[in-house]
C-alpha positions in Angstrom: 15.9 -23.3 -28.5 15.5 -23.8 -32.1 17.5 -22.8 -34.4 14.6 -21.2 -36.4 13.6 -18.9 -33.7 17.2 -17.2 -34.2 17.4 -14.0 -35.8 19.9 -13.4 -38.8 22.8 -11.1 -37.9 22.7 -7.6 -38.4 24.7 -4.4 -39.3 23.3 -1.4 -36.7 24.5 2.0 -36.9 26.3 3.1 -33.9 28.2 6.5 -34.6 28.0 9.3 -37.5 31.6 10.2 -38.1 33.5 12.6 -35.7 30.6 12.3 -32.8 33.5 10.1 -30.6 36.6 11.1 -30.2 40.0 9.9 -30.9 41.3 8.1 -27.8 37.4 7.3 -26.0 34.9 4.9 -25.3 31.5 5.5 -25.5 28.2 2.7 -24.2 25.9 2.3 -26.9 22.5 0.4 -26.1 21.3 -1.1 -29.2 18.0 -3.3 -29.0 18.9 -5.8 -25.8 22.5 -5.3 -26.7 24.9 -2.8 -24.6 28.1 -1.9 -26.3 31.6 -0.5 -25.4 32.5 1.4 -29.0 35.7 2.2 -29.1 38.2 5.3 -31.0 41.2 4.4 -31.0 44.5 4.8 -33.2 42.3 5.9 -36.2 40.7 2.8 -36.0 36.5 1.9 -34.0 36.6 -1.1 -32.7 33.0 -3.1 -30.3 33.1 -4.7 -27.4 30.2 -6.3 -25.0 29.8 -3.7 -22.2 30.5 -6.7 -19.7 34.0 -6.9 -18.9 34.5 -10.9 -18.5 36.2 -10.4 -14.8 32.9 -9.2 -12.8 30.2 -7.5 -15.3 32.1 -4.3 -15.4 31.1 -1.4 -17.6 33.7 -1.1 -20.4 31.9 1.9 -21.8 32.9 3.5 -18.5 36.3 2.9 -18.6 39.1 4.8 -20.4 41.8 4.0 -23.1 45.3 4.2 -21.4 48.5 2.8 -22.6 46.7 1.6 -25.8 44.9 -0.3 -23.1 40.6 -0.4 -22.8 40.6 0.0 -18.8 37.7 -1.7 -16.9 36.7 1.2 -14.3 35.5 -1.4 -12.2 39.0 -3.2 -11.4 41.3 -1.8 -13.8 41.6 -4.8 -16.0 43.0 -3.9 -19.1 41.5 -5.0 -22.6 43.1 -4.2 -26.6 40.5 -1.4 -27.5 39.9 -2.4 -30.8 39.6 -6.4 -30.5 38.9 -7.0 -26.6 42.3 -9.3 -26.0 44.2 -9.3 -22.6 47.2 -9.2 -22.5 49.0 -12.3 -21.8 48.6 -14.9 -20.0 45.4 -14.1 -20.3 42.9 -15.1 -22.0 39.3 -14.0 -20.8 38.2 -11.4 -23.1 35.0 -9.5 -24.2 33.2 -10.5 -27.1 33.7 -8.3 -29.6 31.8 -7.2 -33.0 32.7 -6.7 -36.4 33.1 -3.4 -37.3 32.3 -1.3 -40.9 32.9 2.3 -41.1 30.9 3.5 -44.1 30.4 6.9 -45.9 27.4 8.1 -43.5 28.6 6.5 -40.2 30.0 3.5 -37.8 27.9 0.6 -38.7 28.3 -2.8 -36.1 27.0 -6.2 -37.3 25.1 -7.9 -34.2 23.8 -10.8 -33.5 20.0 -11.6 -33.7 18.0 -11.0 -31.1 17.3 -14.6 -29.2 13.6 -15.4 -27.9 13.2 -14.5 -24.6 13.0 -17.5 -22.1 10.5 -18.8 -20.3 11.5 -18.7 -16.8 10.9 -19.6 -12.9 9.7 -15.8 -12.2 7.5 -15.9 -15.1 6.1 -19.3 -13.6 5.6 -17.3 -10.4 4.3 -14.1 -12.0 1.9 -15.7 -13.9 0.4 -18.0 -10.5 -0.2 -14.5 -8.5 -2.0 -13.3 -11.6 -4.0 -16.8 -11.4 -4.8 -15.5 -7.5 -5.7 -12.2 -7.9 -2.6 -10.2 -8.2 -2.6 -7.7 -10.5 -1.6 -4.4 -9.1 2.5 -4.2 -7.5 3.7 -1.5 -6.4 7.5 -1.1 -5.7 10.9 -0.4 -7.2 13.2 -2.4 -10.2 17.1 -2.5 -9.1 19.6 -4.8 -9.8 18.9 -7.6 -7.5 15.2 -7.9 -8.4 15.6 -7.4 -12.4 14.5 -11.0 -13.4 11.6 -11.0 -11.7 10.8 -7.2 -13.2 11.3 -8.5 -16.6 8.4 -11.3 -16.3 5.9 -8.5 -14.6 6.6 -6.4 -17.4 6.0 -9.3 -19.8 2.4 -9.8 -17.8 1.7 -6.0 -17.8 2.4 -5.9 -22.0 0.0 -8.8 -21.8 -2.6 -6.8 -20.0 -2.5 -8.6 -17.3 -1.5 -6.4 -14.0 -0.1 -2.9 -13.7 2.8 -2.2 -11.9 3.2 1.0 -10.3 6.9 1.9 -9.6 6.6 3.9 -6.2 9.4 6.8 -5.3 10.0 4.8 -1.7 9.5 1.3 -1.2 7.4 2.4 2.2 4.7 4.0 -0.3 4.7 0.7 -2.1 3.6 -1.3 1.4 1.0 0.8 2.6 -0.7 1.3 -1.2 -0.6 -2.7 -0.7 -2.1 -2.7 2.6 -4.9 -0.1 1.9 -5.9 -2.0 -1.4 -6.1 -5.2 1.1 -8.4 -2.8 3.5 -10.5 -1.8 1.2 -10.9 -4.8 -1.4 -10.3 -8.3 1.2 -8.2 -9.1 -1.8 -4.7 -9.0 -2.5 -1.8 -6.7 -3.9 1.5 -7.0 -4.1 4.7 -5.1 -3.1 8.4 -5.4 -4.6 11.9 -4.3 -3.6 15.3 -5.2 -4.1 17.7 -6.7 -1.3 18.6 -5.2 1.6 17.3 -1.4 2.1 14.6 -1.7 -0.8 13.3 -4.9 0.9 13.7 -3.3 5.2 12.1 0.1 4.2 8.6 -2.3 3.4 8.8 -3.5 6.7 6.8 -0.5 8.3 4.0 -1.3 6.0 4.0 -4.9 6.0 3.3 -4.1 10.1 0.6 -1.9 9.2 -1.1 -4.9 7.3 -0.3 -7.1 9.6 -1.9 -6.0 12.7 -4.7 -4.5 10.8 -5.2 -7.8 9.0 -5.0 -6.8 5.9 -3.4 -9.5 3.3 -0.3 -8.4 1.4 2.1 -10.0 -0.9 5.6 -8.9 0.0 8.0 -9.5 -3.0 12.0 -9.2 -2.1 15.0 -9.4 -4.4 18.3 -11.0 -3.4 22.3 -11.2 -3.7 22.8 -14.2 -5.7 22.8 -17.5 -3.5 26.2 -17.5 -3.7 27.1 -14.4 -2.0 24.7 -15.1 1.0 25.7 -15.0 4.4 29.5 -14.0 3.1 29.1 -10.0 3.6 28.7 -9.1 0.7 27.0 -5.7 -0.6 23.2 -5.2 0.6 23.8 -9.4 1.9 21.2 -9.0 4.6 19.4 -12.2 6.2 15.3 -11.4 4.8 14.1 -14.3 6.5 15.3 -12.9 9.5 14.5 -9.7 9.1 10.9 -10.9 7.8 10.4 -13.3 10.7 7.9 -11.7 12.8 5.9 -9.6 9.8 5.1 -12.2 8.1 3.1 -15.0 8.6 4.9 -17.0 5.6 8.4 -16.0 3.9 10.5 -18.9 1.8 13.7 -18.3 0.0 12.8 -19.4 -3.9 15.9 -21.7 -4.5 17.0 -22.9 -8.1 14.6 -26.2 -8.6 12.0 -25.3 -6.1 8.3 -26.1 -7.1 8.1 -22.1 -8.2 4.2 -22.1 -9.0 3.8 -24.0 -5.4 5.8 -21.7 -3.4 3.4 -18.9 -5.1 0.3 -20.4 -4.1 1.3 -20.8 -0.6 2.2 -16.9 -0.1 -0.9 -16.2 -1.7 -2.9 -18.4 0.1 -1.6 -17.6 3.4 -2.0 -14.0 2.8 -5.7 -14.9 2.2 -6.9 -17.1 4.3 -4.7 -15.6 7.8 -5.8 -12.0 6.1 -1.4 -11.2 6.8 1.5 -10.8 5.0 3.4 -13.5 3.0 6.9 -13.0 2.1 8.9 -14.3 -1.0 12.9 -14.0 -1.1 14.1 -14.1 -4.8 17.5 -14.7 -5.0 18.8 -13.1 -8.1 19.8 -16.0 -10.4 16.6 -18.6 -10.0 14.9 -15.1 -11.2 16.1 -16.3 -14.4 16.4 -20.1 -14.2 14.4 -21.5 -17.1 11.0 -23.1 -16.9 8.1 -23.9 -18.2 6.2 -25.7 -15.4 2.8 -25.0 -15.5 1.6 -22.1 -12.8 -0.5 -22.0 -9.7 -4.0 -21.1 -9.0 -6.6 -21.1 -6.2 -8.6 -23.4 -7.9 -9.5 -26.2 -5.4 -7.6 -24.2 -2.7 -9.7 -22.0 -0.8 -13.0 -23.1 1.3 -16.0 -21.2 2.0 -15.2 -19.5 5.3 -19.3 -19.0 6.5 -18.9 -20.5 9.7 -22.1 -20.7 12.2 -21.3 -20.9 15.8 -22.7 -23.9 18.1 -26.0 -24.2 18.8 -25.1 -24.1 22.7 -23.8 -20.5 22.4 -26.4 -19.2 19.9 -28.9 -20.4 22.6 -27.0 -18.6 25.2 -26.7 -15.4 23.3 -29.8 -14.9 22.2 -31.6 -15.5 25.8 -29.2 -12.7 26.8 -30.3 -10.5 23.7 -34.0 -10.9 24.1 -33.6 -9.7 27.8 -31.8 -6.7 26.7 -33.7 -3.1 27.1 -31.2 -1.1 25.7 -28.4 -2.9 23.9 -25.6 -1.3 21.9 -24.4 -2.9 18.4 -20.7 -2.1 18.0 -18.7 -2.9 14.8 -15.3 -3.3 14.0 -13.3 -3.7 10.8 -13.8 -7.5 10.6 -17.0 -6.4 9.4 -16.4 -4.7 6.9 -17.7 -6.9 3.7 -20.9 -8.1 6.3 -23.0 -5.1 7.4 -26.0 -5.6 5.4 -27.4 -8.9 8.0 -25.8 -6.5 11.1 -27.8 -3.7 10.1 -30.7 -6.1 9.4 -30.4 -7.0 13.0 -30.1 -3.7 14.4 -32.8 -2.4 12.1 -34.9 -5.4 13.8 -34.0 -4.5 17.5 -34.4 -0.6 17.2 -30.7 -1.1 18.6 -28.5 1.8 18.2 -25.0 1.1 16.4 -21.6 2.5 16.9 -18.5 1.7 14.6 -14.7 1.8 16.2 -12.3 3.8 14.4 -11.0 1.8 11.8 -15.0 0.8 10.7 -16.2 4.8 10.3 -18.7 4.9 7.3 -19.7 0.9 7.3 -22.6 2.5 9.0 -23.7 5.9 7.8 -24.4 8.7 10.6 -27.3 9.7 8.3 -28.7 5.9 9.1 -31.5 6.2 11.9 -29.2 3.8 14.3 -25.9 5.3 13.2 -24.6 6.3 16.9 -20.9 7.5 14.7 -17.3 6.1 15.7 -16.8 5.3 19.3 -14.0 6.1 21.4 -11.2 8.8 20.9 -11.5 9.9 18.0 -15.4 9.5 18.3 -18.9 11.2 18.7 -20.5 11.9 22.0 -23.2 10.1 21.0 -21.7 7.0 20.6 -19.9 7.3 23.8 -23.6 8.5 25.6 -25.0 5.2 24.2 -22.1 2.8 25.5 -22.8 4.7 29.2 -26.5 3.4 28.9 -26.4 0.5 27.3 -26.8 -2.7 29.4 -25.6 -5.1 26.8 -22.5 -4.5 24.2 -23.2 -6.9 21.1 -19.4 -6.4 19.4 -18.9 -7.5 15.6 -15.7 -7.9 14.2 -13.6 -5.3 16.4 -11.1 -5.7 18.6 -10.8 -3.9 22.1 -8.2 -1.7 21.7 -7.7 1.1 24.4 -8.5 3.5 22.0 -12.4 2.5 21.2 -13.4 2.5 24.5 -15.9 -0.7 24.9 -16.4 -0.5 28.6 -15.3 -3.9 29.8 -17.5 -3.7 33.1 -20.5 -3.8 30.6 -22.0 -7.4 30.0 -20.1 -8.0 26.0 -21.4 -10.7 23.2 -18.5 -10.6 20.9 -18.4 -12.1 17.5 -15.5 -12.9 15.9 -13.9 -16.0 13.1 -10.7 -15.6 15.1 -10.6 -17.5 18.4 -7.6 -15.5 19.6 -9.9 -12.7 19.0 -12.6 -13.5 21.3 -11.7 -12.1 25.0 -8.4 -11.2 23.8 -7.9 -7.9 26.1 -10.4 -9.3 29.0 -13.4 -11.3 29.4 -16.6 -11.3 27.9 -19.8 -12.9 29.2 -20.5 -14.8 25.7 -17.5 -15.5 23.5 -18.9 -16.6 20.0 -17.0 -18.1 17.5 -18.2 -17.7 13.8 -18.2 -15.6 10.8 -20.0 -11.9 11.8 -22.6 -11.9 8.8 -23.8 -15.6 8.6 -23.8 -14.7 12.6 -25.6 -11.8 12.1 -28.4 -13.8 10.2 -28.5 -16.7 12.6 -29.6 -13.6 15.5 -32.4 -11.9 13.4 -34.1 -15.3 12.4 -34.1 -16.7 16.1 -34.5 -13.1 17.7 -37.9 -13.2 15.5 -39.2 -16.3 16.8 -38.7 -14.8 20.5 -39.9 -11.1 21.9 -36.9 -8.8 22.3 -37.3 -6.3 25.2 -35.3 -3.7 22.9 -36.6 -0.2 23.4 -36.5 1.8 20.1 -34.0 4.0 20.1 -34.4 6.0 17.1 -36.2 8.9 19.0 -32.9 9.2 21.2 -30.3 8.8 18.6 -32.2 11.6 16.4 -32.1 13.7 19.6 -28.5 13.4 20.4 -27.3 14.1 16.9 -29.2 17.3 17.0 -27.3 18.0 20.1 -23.9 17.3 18.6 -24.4 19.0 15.3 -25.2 22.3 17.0 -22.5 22.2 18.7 -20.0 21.4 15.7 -21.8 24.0 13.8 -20.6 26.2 16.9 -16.8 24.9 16.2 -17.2 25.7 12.6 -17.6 28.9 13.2 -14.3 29.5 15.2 -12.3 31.8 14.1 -8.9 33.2 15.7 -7.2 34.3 12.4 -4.5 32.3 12.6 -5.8 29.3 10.1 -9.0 27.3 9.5 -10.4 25.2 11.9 -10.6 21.6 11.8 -14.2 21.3 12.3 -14.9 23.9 9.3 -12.6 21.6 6.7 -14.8 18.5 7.8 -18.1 20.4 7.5 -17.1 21.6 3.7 -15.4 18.3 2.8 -19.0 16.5 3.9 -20.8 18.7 1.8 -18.2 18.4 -1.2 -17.1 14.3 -1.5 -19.5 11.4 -3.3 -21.4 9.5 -0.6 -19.3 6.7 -2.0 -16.1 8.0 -2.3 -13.0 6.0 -0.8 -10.9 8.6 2.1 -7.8 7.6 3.5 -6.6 9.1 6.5 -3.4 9.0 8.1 -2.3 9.9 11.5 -2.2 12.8 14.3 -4.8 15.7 15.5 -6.3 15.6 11.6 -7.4 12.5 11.9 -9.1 12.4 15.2 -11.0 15.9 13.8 -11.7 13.7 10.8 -13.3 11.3 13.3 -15.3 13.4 15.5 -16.4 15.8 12.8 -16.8 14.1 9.2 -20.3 12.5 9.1 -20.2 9.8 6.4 -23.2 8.4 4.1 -21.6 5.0 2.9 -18.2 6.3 2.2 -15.2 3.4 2.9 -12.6 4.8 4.9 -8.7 3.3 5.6 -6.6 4.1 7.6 -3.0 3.1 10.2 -5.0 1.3 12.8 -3.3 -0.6 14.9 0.0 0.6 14.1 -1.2 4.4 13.5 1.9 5.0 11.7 2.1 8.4 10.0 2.3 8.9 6.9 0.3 6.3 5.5 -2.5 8.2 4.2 -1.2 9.3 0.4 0.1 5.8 -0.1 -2.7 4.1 1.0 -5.3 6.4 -1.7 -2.5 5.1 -4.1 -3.6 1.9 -3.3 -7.1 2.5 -3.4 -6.9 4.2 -6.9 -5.5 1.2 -8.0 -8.4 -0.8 -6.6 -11.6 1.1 -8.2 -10.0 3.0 -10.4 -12.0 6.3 -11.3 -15.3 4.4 -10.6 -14.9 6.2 -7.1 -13.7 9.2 -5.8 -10.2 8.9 -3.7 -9.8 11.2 -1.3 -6.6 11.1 1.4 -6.3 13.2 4.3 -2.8 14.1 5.9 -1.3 16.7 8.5 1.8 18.1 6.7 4.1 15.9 8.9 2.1 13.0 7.9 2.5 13.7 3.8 6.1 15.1 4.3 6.8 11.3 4.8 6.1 10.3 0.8 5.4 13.7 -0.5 7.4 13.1 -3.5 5.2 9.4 -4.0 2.9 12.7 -5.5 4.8 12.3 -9.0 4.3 8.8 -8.6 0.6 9.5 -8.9 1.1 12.0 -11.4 2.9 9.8 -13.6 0.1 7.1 -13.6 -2.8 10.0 -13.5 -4.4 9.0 -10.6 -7.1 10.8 -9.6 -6.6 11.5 -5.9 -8.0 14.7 -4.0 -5.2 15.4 -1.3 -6.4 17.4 1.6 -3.5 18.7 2.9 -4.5 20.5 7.0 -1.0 22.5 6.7 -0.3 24.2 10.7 3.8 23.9 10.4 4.0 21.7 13.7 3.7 17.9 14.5 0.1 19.4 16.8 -0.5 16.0 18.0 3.1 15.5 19.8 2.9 19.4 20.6 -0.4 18.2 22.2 0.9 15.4 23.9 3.7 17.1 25.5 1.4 20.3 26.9 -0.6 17.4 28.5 2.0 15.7 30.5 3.1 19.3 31.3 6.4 19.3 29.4 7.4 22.1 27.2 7.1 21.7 23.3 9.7 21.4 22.2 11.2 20.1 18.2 7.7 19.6 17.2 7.7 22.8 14.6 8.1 22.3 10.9 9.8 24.0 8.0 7.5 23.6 5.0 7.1 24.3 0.9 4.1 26.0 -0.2 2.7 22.5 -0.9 0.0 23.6 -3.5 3.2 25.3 -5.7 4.9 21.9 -5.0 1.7 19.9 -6.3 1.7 21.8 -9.8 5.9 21.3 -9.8 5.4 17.5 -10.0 2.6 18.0 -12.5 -0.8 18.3 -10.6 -2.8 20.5 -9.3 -2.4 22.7 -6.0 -4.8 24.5 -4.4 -4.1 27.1 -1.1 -6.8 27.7 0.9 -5.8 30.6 4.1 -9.6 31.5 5.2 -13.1 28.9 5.6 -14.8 30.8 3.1 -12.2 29.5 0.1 -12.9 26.0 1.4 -16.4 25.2 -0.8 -14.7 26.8 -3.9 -11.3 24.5 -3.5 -12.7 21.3 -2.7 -15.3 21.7 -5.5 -12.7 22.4 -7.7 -10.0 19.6 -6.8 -12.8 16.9 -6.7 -13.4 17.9 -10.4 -9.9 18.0 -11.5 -8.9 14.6 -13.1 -5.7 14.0 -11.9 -4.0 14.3 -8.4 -4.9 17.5 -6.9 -3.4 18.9 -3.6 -5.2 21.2 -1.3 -3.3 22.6 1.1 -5.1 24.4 3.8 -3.5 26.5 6.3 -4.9 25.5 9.5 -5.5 27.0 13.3 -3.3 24.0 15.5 -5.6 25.4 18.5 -8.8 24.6 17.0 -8.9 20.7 16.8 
């Protein structure tokens, strides 16, 4: 460093004259600098807060014997000058000292430049691939790496969103993954900070969503010796994560960046970093990462010999079924071109609700359990299942006796639960494309099937109407909420969901124009539904409305992640169905004719919690306060809670 860049020493006042008393220590932070100011024998004397043995807090100590006490191992210090007594010789640095007429003045050093170092190297290469929203929590193993985001966020360069449980921070990662393709970040300390992402990182995982994990560590030279929070992350991290490295001191920093990021792309998974807490502040100045050169266009066509084969089986198709999945997310325009082309009705699974609207003439609605009867009518006629990007989970309900084209740009995910007749191996919209040009050149046999859809949603909606209307005076039913919340959100709003009987109402009952919807698929882990509008907020911002939809065991699991959005004034719409029971697992145990049993729940009055951390809180008891609440929590700007006290019998 040159000596130029040094600042000049300088006198700082630390104490106005009788504020410590005779015989104490006090800390005093001044600038970068933490002191240990001591009174003692008439006398102030200023010591670095650091005693030399471990990094002890002398400011925390106490003056005994004439002796400065470290509180961390009792070492014992002169109060006024920082000297041991003998033989040793390892003292604090100490300060001059100048008690003037208006106080205790302390001449300090000037403040040094701030290095360049291996976590800014690193910070700066996820910028470089698109990582510009963390969420997670600083602590003492992770503070180097903190430092250099908080040098990038001054910069304007990401935000960092410091989350009230590290298990918020993962899921608002995964949901920004969901919703966006691209990637976000999530950061805790060693040990429990870095195990209580793992439920989240799972959640992005088998929902393949990409996610950069971030995890501070003991310094290298406490591993594997027991020592406090000294877990093994690679370990731990070993079947999450699709990529985790341990950053050591003279690693190629920007590289081992790139990689995580890239993997995280390209496998759409979670990469893992391990930052041991001294290379956090190694110095460097190598020059960062970025995806430049690094990524391929991914618009894979499938071979000629299956397109042949599928479309000969599509052309002789009367009355096939179009279903989507997630993996089709960013690629429904050619899909629907198709469909629109074959008059072919479409049905979405779960985790794909609103990439087709239900106000679309082919929209059929979500398939499966928490689905339409339309959607399930349609599979039970079809004789050909054209699947898109979805998987066959138990709970979508493609019937597997049915004759299946599936499209997928994962081989494992072709026939990965059974057979299908034609396995297809290429990217679902360039796919998509290749069907309607060669479907044009031949004659379809495709009825129409616009008459029948239009025909079956009549059917449905009466009949919701019907459940609407339910009343039993012991709550609102679930069917009302989603009727009003229809007729309240954007048609492009962003709602995130989370798990148990709400969300399968949500499901059956919510008819969506072109809204995006997230959700726990795979893993349906409750609880992810705040988080995950965290993560969409920081995504679009307030370009959209975000919306999040919980039972109140599902939001108990990060209600107090609501200050969290508070404090960065997201706007997010809660919608809170409030019965005082886990209904689902209540549910679950009636059917396999066990009593219920420690499924009931003690609860706040939510909307007076909402306005305790600083938003807004709604309570809604009866259907006809829904309109009025939701139109008036959609318009607040800021997080709102609506908490709505619902009938667990009338799903």
């Amino acid at each position: 460093m040159a000596e130029k860049d040094r600042q000049s020493p300088k006198f700082h006042k630390v104490l106005d004259h009788g504020e410590l008393a005779e015989g104490r220590v006090t800390t005093i932070d001044v600038g970068h600098h933490s002191l240990a100011v001591t009174h003692y024998d008439g006398q102030y004397g200023c010591l670095k807060n650091a005693c030399p043995h471990q990094g002890g807090p002398l400011g925390e100590g106490s003056i005994e014997n004439g002796m400065l006490r470290c509180p961390w191992h009792g070492y014992d210090y002169d109060p006024l000058t920082g000297s041991p007594p003998p033989p040793f010789d390892d003292a604090p640095g100490n300060y001059e000292v100048d008690v003037r007429d208006d106080g205790v003045w302390v001449c300090l050093p000037g403040e040094e430049p701030r290095e360049h170092t291996a976590s800014d190297v690193m910070v700066q290469t996820m910028i470089n691939w698109g990582v510009t929203s963390v969420f997670g929590m600083v602590g003492h193993s992770n503070l180097g790496f903190a430092d250099a985001m908080r040098e990038a966020e001054t910069r304007g360069e990401m935000r960092y969103f410091g989350v009230r449980h590290e298990g918020a921070a993962a899921f608002a990662a995964a949901a920004y993954g969901k919703l966006t393709g691209g990637l976000a970040a999530c950061f805790g300390i060693a040990g429990p900070g870095s195990t209580n992402l793992l439920t989240g990182l799972y959640d992005a995982k088998v929902d393949r969503a990409p996610v950069l994990a971030l995890s501070g560590q003991v310094p290298s030279s406490a591993l594997g010796r027991g020592a406090f929070q000294d877990l093994d992350l690679n370990a731990a991290f070993a079947d999450v994560a699709s990529y985790s490295q341990t950053v050591h001191a003279g690693s190629n920093y920007a590289e081992l960046m790139s990689l995580a990021c890239k993997t995280a792309l390209v496998e759409s998974n979670v990469a893992h970093l391990i930052l041991p807490d001294e290379v956090q502040v190694v110095p460097s100045e190598a020059a960062p990462g970025a995806p430049d050169g690094r990524l391929a266009r991914r618009e894979i066509s499938p071979p000629n010999e299956v397109l042949g084969a599928a479309i000969d089986r599509v052309s002789q198709a009367e009355r096939p079924l179009i279903v989507v999945g997630a993996g089709a997310r960013h690629d429904m325009a050619p899909i629907l071109e198709l469909a629109e082309m074959l008059g072919s009705p479409v049905a979405t699974t779960f985790k794909a609700k609103g990439q087709i609207g239900d106000n679309h003439p082919l929209g059929c609605g979500v398939l499966g359990r928490s689905g339409t009867p339309i959607a399930s009518w349609f599979m039970n006629e079809a004789d050909l299942i054209v699947v898109f990007g979805a998987s066959f989970s138990n709970h979508t309900g493609i019937s597997s006796y049915k004759p299946i084209i599936q499209i997928d740009f994962d081989p494992m995910a072709l026939g990965r639960f059974h057979p299908v007749e034609i396995p297809v191996l290429g990217h679902v919209g360039t796919t998509a494309k290749i069907f309607t040009q060669l479907l044009s050149e031949t004659s379809p046999q495709c009825q129409d099937h616009r008459p029948q859809i239009a025909e079956r949603w009549a059917i449905w909606r009466t009949e919701k109407a019907s459940r609407a209307a339910d009343d039993k005076s012991n709550g609102v039913s679930a069917a009302a909420v989603f009727a009003a919340l229809g007729r309240a959100v954007d048609p492009d709003a962003v709602i995130s969901v989370d798990v148990g009987n709400n969300t399968y109402s949500f499901g059956r009952y919510f008819e969506v124009e072109r809204q995006s919807v997230l959700m726990s698929g795979y893993l349906g882990s409750i609880g992810f539904g705040f988080p995950g509008a965290m993560g969409a907020w920081a995504a679009v911002g307030n370009e959209r409305q975000i919306i999040s939809i919980s039972g109140d065991g599902g939001f108990g699991q990060y209600a107090m992640d609501f200050s969290t959005a508070v404090k960065y004034d997201m706007n997010i719409t809660h919608v809170l169905l409030n019965n005082d029971e886990l209904g689902k697992i209540s549910k679950e145990q009636r059917a396999a004719s066990l009593d219920v049993w420690q499924t009931s729940l003690v609860n706040p009055d939510f909307a007076a919690f909402a306005e305790l951390c600083g938003g807004k809180g709604i309570r809604v008891t009866e259907a006809a306060e829904l309109a009025a609440a939701l139109a008036t929590g959609l318009a607040n700007e800021g997080p709102t809670l609506i908490d709505i006290v619902s009938d667990v019998s009338l799903l």
